[in-house]
C-alpha positions in Angstrom: 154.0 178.5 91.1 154.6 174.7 90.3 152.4 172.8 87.5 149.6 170.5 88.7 150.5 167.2 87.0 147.0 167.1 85.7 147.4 169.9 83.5 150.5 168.2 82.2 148.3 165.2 81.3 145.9 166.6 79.4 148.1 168.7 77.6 150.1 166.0 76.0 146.8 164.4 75.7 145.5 167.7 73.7 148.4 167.8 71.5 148.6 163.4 71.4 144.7 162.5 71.2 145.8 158.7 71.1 148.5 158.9 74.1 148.5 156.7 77.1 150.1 159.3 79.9 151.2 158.6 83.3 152.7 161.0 84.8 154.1 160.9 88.6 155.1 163.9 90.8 158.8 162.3 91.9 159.5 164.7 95.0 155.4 165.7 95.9 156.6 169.4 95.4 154.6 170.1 92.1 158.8 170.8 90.4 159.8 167.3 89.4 157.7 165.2 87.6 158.6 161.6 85.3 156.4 160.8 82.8 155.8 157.9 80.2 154.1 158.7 76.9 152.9 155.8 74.4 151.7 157.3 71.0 151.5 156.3 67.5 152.5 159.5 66.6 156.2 158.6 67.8 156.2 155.5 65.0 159.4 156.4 63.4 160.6 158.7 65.4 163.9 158.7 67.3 164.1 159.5 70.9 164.8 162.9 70.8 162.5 163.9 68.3 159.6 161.7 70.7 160.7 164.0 73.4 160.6 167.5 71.5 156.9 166.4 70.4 155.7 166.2 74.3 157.9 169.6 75.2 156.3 171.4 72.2 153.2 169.9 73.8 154.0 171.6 76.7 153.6 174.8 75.3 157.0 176.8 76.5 156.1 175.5 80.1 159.4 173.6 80.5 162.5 175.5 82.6 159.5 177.6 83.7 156.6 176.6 85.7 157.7 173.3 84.8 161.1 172.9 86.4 161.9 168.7 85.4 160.5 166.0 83.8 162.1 162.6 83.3 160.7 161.4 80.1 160.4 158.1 78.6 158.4 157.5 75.2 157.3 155.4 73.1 155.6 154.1 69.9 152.6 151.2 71.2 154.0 147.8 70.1 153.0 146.1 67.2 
């Protein structure tokens, strides 16, 4: 069963109070979703570490009900 890109939004947003999430469905099949996270909890992060803070958001859902998602993250600017 594909994930509703709602729930994906408000559980980054559970686990990154401050975040600004979009997040689009990229094929309209509920499987393949990009999303852009902003947070101050990325300040001083690197990339990959930004990326394994919204997957652990995720809570295990990735590679299973959650097939792709094209990240791109962010700290807000200064």
């Amino acid at each position: 069963m594909p994930m509703d890109q709602n729930e994906i939004e408000r559980l980054i947003r559970a686990a990154l109070p401050d975040a600004e999430v979009l997040v689009e469905d990229l094929a309209g099949d509920g499987d393949h979703y990009a999303a852009r996270v902003v947070s101050s909890a990325f300040k001083g992060k690197t990339r990959v570490q930004q990326h394994q803070m919204v997957y652990q958001a995720l809570q295990g859902r990735m590679g299973g009900v959650l097939h792709a998602l094209a990240l791109q993250t962010s700290a807000p600017a200064d």
